[in-house]
N, C-alpha and C positions, 0 to 999 in steps of 0.2 A: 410910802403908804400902799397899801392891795389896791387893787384895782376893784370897784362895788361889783360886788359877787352877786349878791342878795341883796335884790330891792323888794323889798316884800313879798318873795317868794312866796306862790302858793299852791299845798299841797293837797290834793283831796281824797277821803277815805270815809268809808260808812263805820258805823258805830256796830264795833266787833270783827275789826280788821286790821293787818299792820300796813303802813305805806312806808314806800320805799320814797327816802329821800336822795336826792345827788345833787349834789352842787360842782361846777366847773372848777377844775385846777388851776392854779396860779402860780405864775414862778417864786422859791423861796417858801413857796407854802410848803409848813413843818407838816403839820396835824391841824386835824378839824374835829370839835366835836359840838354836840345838837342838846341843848338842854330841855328838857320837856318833860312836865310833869314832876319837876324838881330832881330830874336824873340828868345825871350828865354822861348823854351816851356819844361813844366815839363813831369816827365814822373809817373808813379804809379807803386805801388810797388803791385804785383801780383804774389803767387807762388814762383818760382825761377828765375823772370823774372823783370825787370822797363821795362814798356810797355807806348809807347807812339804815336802818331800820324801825319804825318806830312803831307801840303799840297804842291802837285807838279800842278804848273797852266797851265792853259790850254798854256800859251806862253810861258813857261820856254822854253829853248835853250836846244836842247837836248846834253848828254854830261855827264860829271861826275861834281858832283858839291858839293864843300866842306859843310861838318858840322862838329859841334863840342860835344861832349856829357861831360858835368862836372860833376865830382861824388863826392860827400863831404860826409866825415864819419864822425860819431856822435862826435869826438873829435875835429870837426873843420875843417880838412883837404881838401883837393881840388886837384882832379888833371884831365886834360884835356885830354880827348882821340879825335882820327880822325874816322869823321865818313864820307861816301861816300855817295852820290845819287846819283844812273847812272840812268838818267833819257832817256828814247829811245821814237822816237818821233810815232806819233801816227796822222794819216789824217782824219779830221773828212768830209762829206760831205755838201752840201750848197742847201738848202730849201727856195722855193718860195710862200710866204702865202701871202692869202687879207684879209685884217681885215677892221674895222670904221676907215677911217680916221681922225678921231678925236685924233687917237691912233699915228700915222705915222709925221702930220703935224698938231702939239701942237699950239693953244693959248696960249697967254700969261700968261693965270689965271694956265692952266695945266701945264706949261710950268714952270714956279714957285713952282706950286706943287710937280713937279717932278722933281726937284731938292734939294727938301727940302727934301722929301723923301730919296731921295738917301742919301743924307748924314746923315741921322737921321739913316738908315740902314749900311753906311759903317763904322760909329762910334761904332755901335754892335758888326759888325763882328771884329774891332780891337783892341777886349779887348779877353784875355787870359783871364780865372778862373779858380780855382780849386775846390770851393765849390763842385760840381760833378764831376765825371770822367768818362768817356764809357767804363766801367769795365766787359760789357755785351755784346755781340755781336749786331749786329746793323742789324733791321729789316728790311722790305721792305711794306712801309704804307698801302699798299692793298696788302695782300697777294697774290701771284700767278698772279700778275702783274708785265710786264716787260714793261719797256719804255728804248727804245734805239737810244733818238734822242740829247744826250748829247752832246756838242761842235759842233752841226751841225753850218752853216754859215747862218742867217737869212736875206733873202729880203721880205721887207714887202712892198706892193704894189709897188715895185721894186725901195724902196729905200733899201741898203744894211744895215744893222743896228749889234749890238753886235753879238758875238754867243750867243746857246743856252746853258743857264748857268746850265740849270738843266735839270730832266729826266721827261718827261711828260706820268704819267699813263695815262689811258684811260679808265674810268667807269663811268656809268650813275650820271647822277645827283642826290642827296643825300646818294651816296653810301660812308659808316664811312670812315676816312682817321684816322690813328693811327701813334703814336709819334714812331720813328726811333730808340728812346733809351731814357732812363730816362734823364731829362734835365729841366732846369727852363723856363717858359715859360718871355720871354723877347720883346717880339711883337706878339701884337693880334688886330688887326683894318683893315678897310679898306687901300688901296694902289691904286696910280689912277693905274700904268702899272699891277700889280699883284691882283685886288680887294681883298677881304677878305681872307687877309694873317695873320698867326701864323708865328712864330722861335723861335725855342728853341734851348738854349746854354748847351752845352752836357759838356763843359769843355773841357782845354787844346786848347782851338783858336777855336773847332767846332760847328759849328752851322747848323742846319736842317733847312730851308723855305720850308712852304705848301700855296700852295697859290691859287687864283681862286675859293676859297672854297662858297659852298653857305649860310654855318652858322659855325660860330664859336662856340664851347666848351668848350672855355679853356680863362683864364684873366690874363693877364701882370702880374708876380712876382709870378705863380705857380707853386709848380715843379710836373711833370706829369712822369708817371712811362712807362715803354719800351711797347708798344702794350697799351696806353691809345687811346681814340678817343681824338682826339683836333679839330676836325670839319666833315662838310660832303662836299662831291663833288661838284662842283659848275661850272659856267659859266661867272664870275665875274673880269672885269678888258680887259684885250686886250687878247682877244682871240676867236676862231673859232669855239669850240664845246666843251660844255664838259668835263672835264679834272682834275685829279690834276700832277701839277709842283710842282716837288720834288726838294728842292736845296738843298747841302751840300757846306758849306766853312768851312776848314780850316784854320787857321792862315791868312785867307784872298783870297785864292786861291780858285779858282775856281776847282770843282773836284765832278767826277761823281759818286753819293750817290752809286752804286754799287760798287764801290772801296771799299766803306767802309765793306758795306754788305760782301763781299767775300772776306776780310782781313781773313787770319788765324788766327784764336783764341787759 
């Protein structure tokens, strides 16, 4: 039998953030993966550690909230430990923007668009892979840029609309925007809400969106390495000036790309 890895480990994360989990290696230990939120995400084996990632959404209920981590030895074996997430909650503020209307109070033609869209995108974010893994720490697309408008509350022309899902730098237009971590690139085209958007799938549920961009550099089914350029700064889709919007999902959650960035490595 393993030796008890996980005695009710506990991990903790605010509501609209990913945590990094690790668990101790053990002899004979095959793979380990982390069931949470009814996914079953893997972890990778690193060092003296299975290192993996999970996402906490911006409306999780704050609280302690079960996971599971399964650990099978090369002889077949399996055994289930308990893992925690005290998730504590976290107040974002609420932002009043004017954009085109055309963005606010959709046509029918955009209005189809953008829901095709959407699910062509939420079908992405809900696939797990392994092919890659973020076995590297996770950069920040323009250097020396901070955007700290994540989970704000959005009224656009004062209708109330989602939060904001992601982190919006702020640099001139055509200034390079560079890949977050080595990842496949799996969306590169225009978008009506986000114009000329990239994602790349880092593996393990994650995914990076850059979006608003004014040219693209990078084409569907590439893998692109940590500090690649995948496009430049743009003003493209619904928006007010200039910009790139940085999005990270996890496993589907919504969660602020400097979570990742400032994960302990």
């Amino acid at each position: 039998m393993l030796d008890l890895l996980l005695a009710a480990a506990v991990f903790t994360a605010h509501q609209g953030s990913a945590v990094e989990v690790k668990l101790p290696d053990e002899p004979h230990l095959k793979s380990v993966q982390v069931i949470w939120r009814d996914e079953k995400v893997p972890a990778f084996h690193a060092g003296a550690t299975w290192t993996t990632f999970l996402g906490v959404d911006l409306d999780t209920k704050p609280g302690e909230h079960a996971a599971k981590a399964v650990l099978t030895t090369d002889d077949g074996r399996s055994e289930t430990r308990e893992v925690v997430i005290d998730v504590l909650a976290k107040t974002y503020p609420t932002t009043t923007l004017n954009v085109e209307e055309r963005f606010v109070e959709l046509n029918k033609a955009d209005l189809d668009r953008s829901h095709r869209e959407t699910a062509e995108v939420d079908a992405i974010y809900g696939r797990i892979t392994t092919g890659i893994v973020p076995d590297q720490p996770f950069t920040v697309p323009i250097p020396g840029v901070v955007g700290k408008n994540f989970g704000e509350r959005r009224i656009f022309n004062g209708e109330p609309r989602a939060p904001h899902s992601g982190a919006d730098l702020h640099a001139a237009a055509g200034t390079p925007v560079h890949a977050t971590n080595r990842g496949r690139v799996v969306l590169a085209k225009p978008l009506f809400f986000t114009g000329n958007t990239v994602i790349l799938d880092h593996g393990l549920g994650i995914y990076s969106l850059y979006a608003h961009l004014s040219r693209i550099d990078v084409t569907s089914g590439e893998v692109v390495k940590n500090g690649q350029v995948v496009g430049l700064v743009g003003a493209t889709g619904r928006v007010t000036a200039p910009h790139l919007h940085w999005g990270m999902r996890v496993q589907g959650a919504r969660v602020d790309p400097f979570s990742l960035v400032n994960a302990a490595r």
